[in-house]
PDB file with SEQRES, HELIX, SHEET and CRYST1 records, atoms N, CA, C and O in Angstrom:
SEQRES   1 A   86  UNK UNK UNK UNK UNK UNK UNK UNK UNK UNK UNK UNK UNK          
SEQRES   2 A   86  UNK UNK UNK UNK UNK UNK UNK UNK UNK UNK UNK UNK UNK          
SEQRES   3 A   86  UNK UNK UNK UNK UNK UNK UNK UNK UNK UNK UNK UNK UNK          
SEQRES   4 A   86  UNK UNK UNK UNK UNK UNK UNK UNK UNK UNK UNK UNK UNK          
SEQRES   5 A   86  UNK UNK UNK UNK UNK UNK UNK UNK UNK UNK UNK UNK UNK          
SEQRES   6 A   86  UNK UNK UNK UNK UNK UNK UNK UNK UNK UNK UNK UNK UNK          
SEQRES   7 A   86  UNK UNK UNK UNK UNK UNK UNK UNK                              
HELIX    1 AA1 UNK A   43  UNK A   45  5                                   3    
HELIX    2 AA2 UNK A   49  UNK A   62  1                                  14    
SHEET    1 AA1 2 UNK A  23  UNK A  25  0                                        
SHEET    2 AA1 2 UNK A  33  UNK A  35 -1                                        
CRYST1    1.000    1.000    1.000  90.00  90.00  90.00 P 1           1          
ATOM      1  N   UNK A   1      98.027 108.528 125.379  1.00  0.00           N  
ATOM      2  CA  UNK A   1      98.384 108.926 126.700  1.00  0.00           C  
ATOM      3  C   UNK A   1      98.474 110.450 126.702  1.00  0.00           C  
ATOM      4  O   UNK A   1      98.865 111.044 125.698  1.00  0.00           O  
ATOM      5  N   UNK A   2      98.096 111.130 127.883  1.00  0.00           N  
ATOM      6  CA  UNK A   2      97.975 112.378 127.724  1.00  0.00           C  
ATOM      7  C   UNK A   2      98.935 112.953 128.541  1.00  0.00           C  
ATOM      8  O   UNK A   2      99.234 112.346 129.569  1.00  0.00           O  
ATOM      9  N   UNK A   3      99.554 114.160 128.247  1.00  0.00           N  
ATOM     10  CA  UNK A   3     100.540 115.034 128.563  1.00  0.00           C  
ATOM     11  C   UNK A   3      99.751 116.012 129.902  1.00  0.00           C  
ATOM     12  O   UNK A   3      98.549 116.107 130.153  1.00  0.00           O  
ATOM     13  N   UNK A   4     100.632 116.492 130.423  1.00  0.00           N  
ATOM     14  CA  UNK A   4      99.986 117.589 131.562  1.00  0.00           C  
ATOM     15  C   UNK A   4      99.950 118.811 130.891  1.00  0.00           C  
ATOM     16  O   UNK A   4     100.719 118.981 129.945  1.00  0.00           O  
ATOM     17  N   UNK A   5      99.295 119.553 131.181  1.00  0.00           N  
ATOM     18  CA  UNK A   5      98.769 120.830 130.342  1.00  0.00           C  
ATOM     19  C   UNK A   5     100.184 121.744 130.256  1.00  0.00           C  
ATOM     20  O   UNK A   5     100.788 121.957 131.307  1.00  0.00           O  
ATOM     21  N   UNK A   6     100.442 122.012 129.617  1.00  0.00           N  
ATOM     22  CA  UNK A   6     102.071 123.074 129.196  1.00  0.00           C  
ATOM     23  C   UNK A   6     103.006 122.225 129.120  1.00  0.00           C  
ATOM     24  O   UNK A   6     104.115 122.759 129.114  1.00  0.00           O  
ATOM     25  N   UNK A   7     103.013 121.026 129.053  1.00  0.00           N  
ATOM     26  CA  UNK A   7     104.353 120.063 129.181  1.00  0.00           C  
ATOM     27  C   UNK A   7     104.949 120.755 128.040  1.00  0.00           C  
ATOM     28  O   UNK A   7     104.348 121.317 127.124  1.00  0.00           O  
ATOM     29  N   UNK A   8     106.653 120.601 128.273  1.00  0.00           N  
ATOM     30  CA  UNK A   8     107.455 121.218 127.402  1.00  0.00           C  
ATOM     31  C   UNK A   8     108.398 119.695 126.409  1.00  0.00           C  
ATOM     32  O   UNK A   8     109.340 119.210 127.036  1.00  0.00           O  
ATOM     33  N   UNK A   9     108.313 119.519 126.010  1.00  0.00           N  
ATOM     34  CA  UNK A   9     109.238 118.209 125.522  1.00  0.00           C  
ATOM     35  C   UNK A   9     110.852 118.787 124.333  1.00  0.00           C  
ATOM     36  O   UNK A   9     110.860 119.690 123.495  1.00  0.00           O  
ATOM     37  N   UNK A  10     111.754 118.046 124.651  1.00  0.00           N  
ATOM     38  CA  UNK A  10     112.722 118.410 123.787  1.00  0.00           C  
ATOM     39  C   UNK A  10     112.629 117.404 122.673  1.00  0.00           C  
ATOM     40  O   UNK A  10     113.756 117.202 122.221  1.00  0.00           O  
ATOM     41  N   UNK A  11     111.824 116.791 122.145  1.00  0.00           N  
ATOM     42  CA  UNK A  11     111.363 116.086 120.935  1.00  0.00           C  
ATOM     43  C   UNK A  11     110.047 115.221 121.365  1.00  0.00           C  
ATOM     44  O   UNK A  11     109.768 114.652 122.420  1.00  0.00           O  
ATOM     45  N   UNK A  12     109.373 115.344 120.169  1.00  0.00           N  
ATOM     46  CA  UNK A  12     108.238 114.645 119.898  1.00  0.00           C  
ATOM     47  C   UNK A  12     108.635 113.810 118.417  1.00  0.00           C  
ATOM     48  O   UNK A  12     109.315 114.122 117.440  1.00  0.00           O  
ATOM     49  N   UNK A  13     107.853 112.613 118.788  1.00  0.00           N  
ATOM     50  CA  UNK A  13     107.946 111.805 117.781  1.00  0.00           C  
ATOM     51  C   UNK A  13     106.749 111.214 117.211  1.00  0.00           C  
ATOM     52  O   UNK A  13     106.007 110.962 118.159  1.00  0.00           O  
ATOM     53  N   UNK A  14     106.376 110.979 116.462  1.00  0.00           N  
ATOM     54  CA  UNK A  14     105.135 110.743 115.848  1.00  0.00           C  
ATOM     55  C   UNK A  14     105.177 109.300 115.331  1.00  0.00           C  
ATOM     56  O   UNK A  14     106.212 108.921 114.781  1.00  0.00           O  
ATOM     57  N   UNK A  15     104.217 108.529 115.452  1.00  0.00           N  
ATOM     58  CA  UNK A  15     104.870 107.011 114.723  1.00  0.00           C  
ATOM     59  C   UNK A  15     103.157 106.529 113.733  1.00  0.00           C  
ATOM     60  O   UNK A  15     101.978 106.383 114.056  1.00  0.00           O  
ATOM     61  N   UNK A  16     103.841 106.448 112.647  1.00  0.00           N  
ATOM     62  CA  UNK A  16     102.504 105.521 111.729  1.00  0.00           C  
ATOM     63  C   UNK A  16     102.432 104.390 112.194  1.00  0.00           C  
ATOM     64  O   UNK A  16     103.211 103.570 111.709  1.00  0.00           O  
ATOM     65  N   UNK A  17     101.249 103.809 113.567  1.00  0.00           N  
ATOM     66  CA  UNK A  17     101.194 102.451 113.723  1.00  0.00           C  
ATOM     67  C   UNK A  17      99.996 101.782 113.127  1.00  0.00           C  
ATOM     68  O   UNK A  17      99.437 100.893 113.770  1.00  0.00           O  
ATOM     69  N   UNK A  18      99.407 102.261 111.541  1.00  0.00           N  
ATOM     70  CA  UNK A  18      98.493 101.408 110.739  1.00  0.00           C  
ATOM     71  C   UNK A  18      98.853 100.413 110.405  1.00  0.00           C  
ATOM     72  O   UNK A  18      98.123  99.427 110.309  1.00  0.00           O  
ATOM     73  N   UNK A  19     100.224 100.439 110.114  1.00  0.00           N  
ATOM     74  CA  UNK A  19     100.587  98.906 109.333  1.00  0.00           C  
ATOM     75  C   UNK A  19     101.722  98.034 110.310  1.00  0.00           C  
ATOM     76  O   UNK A  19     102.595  97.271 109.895  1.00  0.00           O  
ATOM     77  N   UNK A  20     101.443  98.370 111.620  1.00  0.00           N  
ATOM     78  CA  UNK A  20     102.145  97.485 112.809  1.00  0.00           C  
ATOM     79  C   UNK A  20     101.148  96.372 112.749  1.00  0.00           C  
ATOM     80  O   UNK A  20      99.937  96.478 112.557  1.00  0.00           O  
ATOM     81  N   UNK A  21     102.189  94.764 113.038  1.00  0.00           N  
ATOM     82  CA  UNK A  21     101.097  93.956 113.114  1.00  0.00           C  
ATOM     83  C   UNK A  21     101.290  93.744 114.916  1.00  0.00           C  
ATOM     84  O   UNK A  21     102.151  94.081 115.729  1.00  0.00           O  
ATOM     85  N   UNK A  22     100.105  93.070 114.977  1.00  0.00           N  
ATOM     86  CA  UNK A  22     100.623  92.169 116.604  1.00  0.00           C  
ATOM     87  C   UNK A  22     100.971  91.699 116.636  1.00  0.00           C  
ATOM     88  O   UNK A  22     100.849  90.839 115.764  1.00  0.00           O  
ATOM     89  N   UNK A  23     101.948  91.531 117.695  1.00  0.00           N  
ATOM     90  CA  UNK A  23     102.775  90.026 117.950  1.00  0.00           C  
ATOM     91  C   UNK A  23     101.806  89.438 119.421  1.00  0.00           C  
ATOM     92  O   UNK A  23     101.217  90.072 120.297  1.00  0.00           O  
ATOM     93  N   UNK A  24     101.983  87.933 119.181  1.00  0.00           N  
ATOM     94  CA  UNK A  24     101.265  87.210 120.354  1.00  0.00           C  
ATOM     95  C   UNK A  24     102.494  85.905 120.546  1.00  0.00           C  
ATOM     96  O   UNK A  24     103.342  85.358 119.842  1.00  0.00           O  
ATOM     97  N   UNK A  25     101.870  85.800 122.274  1.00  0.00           N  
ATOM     98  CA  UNK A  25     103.104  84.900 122.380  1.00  0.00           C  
ATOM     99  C   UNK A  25     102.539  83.486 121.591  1.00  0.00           C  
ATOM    100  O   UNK A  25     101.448  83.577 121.029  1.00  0.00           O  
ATOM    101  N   UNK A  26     103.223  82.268 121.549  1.00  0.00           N  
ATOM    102  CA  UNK A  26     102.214  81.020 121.285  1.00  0.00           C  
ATOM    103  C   UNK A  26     103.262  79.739 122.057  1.00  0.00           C  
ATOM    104  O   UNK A  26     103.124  78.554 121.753  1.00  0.00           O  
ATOM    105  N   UNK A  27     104.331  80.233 123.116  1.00  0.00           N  
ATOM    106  CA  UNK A  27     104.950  79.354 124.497  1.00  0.00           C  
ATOM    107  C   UNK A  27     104.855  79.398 125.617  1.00  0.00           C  
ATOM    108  O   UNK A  27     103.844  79.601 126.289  1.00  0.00           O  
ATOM    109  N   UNK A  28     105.984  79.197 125.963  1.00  0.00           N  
ATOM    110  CA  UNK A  28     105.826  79.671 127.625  1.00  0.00           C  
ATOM    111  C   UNK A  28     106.618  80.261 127.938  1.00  0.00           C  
ATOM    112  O   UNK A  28     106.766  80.396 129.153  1.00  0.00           O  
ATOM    113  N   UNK A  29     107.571  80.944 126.990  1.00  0.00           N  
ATOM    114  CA  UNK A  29     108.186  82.206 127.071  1.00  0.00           C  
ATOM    115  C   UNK A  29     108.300  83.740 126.589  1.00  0.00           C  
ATOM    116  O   UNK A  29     108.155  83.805 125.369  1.00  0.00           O  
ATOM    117  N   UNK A  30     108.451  84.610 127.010  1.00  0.00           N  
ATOM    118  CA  UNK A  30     108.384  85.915 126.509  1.00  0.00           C  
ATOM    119  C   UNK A  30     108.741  86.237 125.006  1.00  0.00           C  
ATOM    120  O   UNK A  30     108.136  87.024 124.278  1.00  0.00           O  
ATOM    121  N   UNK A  31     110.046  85.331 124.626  1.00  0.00           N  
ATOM    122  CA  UNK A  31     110.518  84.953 123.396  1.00  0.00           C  
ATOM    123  C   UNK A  31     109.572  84.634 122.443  1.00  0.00           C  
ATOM    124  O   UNK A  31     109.193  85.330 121.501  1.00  0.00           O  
ATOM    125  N   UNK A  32     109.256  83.630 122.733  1.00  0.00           N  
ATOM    126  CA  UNK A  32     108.577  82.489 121.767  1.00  0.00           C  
ATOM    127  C   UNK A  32     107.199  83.471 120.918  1.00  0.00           C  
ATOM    128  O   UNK A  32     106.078  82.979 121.051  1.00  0.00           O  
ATOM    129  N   UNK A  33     107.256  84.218 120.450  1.00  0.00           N  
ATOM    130  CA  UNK A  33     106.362  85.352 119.667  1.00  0.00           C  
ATOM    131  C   UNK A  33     106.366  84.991 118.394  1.00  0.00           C  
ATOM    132  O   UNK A  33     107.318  84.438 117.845  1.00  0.00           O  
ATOM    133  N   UNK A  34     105.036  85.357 117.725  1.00  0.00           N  
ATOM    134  CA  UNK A  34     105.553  85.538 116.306  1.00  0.00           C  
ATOM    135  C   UNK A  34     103.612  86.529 115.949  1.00  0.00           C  
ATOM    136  O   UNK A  34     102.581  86.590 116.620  1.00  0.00           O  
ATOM    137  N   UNK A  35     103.973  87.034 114.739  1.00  0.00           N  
ATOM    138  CA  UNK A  35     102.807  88.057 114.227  1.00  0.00           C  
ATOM    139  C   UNK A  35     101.496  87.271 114.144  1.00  0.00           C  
ATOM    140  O   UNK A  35     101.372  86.239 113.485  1.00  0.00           O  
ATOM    141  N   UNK A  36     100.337  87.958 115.012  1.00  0.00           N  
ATOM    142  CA  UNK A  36      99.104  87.341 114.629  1.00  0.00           C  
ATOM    143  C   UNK A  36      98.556  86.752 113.296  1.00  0.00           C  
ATOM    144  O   UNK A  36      97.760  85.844 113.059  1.00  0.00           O  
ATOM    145  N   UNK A  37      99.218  87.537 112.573  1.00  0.00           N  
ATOM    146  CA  UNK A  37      98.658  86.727 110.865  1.00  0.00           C  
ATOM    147  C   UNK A  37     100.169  85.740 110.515  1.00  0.00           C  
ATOM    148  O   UNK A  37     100.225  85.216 109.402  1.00  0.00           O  
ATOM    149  N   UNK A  38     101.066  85.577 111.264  1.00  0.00           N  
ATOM    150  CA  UNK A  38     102.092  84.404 111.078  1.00  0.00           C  
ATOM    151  C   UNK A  38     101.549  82.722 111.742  1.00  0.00           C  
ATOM    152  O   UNK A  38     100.387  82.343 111.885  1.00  0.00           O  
ATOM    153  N   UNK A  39     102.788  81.978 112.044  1.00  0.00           N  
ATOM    154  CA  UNK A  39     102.628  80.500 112.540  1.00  0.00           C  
ATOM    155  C   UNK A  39     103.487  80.639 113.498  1.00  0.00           C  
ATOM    156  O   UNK A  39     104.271  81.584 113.590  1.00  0.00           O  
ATOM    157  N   UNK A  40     103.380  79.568 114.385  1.00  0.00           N  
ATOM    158  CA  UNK A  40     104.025  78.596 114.723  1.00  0.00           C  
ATOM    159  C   UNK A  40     105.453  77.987 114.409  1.00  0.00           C  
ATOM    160  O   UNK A  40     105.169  77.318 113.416  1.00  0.00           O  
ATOM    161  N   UNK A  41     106.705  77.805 114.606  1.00  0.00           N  
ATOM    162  CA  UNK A  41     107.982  78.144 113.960  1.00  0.00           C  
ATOM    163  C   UNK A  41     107.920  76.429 113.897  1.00  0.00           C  
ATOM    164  O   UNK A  41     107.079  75.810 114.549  1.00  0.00           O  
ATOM    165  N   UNK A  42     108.662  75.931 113.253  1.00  0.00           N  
ATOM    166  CA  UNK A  42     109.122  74.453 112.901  1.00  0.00           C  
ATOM    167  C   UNK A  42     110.356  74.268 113.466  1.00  0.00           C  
ATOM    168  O   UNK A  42     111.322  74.809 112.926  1.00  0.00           O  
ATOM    169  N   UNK A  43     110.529  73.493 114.620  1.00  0.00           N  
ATOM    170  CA  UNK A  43     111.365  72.701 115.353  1.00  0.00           C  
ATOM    171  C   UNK A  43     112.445  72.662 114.982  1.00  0.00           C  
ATOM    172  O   UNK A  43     113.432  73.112 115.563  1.00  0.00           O  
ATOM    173  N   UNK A  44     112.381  71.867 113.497  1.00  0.00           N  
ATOM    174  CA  UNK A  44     113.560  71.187 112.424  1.00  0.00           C  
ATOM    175  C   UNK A  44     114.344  72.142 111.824  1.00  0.00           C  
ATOM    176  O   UNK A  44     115.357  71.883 111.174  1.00  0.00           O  
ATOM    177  N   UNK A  45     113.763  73.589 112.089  1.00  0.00           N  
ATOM    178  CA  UNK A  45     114.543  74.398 110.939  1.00  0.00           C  
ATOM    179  C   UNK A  45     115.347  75.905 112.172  1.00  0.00           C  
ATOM    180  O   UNK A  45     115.767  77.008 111.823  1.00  0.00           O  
ATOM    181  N   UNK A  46     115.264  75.168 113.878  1.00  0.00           N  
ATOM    182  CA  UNK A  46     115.877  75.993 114.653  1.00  0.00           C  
ATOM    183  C   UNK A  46     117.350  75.129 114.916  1.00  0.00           C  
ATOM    184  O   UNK A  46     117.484  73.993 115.372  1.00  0.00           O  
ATOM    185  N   UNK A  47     118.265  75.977 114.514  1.00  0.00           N  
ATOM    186  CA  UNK A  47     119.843  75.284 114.662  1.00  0.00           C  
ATOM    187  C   UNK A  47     120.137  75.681 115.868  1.00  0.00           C  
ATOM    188  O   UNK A  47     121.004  74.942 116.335  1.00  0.00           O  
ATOM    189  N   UNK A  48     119.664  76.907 116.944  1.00  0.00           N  
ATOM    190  CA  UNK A  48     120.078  76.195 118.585  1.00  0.00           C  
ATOM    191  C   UNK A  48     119.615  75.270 118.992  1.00  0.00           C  
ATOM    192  O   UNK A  48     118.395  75.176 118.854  1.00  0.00           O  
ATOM    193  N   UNK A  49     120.372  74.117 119.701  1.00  0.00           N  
ATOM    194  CA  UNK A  49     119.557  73.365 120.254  1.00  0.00           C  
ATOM    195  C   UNK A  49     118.844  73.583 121.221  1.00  0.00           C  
ATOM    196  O   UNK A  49     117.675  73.266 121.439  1.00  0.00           O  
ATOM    197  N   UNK A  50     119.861  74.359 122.045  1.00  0.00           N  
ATOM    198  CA  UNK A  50     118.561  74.679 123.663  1.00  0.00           C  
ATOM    199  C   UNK A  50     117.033  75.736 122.776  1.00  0.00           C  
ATOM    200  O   UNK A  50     115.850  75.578 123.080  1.00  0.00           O  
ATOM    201  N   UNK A  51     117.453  76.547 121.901  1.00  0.00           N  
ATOM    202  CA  UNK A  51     115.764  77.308 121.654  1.00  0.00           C  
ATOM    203  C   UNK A  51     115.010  76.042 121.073  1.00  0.00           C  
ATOM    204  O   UNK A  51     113.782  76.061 121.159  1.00  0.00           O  
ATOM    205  N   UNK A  52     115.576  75.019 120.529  1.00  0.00           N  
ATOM    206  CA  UNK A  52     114.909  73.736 119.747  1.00  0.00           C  
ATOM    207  C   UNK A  52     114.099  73.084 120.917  1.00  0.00           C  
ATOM    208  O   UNK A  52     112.883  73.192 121.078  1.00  0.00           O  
ATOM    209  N   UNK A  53     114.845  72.493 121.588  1.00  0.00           N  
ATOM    210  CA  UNK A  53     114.679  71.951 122.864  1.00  0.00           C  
ATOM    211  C   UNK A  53     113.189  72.466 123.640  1.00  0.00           C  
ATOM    212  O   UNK A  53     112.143  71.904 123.964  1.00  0.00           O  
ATOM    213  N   UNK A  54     113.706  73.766 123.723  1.00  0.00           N  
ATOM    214  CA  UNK A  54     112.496  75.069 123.897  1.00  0.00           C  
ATOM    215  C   UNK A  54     111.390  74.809 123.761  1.00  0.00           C  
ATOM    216  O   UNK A  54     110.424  74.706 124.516  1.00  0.00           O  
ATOM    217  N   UNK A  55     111.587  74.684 122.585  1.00  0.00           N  
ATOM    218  CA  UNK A  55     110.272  75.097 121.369  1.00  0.00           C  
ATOM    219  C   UNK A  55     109.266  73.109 121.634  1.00  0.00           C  
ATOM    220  O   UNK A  55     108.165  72.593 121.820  1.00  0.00           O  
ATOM    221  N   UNK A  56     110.114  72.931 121.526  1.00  0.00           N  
ATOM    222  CA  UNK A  56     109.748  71.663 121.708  1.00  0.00           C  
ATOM    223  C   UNK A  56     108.822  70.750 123.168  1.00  0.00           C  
ATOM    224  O   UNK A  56     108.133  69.734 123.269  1.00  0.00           O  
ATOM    225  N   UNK A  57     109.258  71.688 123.966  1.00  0.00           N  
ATOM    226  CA  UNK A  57     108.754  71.222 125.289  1.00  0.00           C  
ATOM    227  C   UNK A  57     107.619  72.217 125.321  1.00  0.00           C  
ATOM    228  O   UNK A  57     106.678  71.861 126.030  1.00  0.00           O  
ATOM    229  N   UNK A  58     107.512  73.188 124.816  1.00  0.00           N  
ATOM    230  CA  UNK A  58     106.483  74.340 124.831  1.00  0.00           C  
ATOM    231  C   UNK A  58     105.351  73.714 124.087  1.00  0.00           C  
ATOM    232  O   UNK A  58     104.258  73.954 124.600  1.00  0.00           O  
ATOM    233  N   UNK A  59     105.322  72.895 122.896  1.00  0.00           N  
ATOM    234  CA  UNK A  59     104.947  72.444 121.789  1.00  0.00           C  
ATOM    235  C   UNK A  59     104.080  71.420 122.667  1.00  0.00           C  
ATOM    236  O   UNK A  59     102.880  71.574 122.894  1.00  0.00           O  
ATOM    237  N   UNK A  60     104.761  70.494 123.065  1.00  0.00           N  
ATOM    238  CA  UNK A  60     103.564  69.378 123.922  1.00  0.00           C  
ATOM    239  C   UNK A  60     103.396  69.990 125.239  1.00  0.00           C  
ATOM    240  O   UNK A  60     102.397  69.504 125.769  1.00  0.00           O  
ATOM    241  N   UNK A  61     103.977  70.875 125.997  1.00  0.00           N  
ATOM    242  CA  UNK A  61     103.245  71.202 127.177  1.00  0.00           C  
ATOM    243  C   UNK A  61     101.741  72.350 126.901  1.00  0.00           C  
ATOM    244  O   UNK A  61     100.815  72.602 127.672  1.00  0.00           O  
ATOM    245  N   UNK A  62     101.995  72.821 125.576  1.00  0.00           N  
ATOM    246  CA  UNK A  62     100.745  73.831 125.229  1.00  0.00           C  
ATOM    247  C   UNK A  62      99.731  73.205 124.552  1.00  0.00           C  
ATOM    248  O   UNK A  62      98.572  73.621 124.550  1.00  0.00           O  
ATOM    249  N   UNK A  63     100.298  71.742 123.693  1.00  0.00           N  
ATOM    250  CA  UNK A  63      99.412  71.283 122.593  1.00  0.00           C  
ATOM    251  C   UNK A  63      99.347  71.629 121.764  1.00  0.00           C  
ATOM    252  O   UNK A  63      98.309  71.300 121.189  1.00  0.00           O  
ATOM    253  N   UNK A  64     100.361  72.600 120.919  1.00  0.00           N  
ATOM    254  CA  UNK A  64     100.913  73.128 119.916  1.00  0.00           C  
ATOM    255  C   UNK A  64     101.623  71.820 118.865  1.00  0.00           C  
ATOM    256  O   UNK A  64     102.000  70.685 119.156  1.00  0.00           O  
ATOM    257  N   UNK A  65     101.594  72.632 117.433  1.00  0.00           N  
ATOM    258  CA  UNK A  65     102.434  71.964 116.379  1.00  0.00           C  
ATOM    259  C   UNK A  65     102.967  72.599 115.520  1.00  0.00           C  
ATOM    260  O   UNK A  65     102.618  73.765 115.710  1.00  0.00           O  
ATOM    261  N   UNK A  66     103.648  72.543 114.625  1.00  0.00           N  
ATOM    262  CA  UNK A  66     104.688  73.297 114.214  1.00  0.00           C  
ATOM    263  C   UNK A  66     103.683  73.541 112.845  1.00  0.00           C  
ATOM    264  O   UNK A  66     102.830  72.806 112.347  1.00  0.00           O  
ATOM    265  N   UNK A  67     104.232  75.089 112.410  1.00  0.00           N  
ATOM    266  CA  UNK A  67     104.005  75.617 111.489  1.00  0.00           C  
ATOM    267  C   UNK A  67     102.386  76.063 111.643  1.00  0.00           C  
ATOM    268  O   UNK A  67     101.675  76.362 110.683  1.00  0.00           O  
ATOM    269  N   UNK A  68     102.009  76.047 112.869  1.00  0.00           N  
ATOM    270  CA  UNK A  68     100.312  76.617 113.087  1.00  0.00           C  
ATOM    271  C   UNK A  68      99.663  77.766 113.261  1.00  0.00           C  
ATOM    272  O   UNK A  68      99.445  78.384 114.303  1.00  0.00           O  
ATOM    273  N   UNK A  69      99.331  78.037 112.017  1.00  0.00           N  
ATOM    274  CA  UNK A  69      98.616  79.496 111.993  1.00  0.00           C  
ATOM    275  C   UNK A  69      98.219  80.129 113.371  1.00  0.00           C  
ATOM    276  O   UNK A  69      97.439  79.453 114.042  1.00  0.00           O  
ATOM    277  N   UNK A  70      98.612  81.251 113.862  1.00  0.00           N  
ATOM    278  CA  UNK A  70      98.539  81.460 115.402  1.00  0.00           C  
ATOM    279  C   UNK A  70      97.061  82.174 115.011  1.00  0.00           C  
ATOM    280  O   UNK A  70      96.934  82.841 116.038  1.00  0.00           O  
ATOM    281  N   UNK A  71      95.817  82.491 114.185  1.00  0.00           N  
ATOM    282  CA  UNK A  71      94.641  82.904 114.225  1.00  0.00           C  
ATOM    283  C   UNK A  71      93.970  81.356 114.642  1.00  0.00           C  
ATOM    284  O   UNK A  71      92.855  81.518 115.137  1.00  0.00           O  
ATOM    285  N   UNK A  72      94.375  79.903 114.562  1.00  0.00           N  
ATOM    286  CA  UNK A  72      93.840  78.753 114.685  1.00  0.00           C  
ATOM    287  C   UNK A  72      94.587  78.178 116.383  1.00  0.00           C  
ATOM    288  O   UNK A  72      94.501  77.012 116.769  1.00  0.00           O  
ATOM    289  N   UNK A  73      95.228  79.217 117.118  1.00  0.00           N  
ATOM    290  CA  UNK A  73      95.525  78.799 118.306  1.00  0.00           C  
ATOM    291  C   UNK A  73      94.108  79.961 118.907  1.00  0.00           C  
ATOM    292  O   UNK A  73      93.776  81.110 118.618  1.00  0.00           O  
ATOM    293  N   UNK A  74      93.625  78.983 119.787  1.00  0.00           N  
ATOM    294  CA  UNK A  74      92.797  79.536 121.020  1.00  0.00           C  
ATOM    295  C   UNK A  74      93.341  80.594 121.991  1.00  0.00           C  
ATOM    296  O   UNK A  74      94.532  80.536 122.298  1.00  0.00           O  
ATOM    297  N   UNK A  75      92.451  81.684 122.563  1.00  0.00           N  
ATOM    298  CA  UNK A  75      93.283  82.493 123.636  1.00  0.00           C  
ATOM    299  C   UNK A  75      92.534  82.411 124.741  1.00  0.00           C  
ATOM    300  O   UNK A  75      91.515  83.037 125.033  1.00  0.00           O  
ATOM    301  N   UNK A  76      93.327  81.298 125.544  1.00  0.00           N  
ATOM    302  CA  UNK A  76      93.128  81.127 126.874  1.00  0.00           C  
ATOM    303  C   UNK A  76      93.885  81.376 128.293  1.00  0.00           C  
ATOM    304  O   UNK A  76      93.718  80.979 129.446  1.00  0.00           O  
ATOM    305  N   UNK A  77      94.893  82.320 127.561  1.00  0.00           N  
ATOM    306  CA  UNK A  77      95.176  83.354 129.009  1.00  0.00           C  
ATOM    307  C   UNK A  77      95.945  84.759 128.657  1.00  0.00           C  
ATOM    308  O   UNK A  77      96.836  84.817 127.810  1.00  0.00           O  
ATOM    309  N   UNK A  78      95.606  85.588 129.218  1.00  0.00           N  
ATOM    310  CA  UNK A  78      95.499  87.138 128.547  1.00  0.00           C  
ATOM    311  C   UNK A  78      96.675  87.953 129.433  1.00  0.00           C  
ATOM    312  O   UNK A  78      96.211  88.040 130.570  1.00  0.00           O  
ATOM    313  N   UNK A  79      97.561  88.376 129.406  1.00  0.00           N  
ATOM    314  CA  UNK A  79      98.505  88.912 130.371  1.00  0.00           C  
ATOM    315  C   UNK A  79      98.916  90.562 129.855  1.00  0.00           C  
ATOM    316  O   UNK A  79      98.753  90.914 128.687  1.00  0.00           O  
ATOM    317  N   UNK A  80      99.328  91.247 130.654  1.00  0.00           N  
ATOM    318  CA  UNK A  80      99.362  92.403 130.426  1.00  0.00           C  
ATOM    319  C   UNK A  80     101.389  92.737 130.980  1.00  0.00           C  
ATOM    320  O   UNK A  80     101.797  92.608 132.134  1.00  0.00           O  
ATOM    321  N   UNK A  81     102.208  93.127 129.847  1.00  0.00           N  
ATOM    322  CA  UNK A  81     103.378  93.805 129.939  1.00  0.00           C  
ATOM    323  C   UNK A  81     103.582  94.958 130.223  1.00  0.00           C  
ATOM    324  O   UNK A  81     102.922  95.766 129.571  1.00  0.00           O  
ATOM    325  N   UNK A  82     104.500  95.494 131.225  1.00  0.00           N  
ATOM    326  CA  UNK A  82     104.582  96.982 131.250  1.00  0.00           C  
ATOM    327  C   UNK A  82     105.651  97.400 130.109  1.00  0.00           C  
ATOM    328  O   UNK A  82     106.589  96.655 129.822  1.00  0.00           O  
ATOM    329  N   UNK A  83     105.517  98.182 129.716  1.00  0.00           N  
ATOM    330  CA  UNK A  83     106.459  99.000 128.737  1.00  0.00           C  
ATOM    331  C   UNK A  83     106.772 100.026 128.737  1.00  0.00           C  
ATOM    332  O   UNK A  83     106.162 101.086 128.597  1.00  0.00           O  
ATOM    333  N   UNK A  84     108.539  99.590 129.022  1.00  0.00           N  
ATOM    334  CA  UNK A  84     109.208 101.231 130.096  1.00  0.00           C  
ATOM    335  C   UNK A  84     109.910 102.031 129.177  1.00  0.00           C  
ATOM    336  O   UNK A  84     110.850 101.424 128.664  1.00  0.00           O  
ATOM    337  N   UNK A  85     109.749 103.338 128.751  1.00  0.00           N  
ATOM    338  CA  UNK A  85     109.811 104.053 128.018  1.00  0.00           C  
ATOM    339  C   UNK A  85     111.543 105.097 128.501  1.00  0.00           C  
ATOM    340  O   UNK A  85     111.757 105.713 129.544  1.00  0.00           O  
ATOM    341  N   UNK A  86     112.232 104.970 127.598  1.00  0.00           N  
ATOM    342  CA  UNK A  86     113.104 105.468 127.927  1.00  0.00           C  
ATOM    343  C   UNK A  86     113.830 106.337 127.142  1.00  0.00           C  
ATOM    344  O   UNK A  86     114.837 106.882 127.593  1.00  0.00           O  
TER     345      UNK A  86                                                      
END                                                                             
């Protein structure tokens, strides 16, 4: 992103993002994330019940299963987040 010509800033920050991975969602909530080279979380091993519950209704409403490599889930809908900088 580019600055306006003379912008003055009271800090700049610099960030190494080579070894950031992606996160992708794989529910139907904003939550429900995990790293493109991760899985799918296992049901049995979430002690809330309501995120269990969650996970669970997300699981057969997406056609999801637990512990599934998210490079072996399909991407069939693409959404875009704003990210407010503060």
């Amino acid at each position: 992103m580019a600055s306006d010509i003379g912008a003055v800033f009271d800090l700049e920050v610099e960030i190494d993002t080579s070894e950031v991975v992606p996160f992708v969602t794989w529910g139907t909530n904003p939550a429900q994330v995990a790293p493109i080279d991760g899985a799918t979380p296992d049901p049995d091993t979430i002690e809330n019940q309501l995120e269990r519950a969650a996970t669970e209704r997300a699981f057969t409403y997406l056609g999801l299963k637990a512990s599934q490599p998210m490079r072996d889930i399909p991407i069939d809908v693409v959404g875009w987040a704003a990210i407010r900088w503060v």
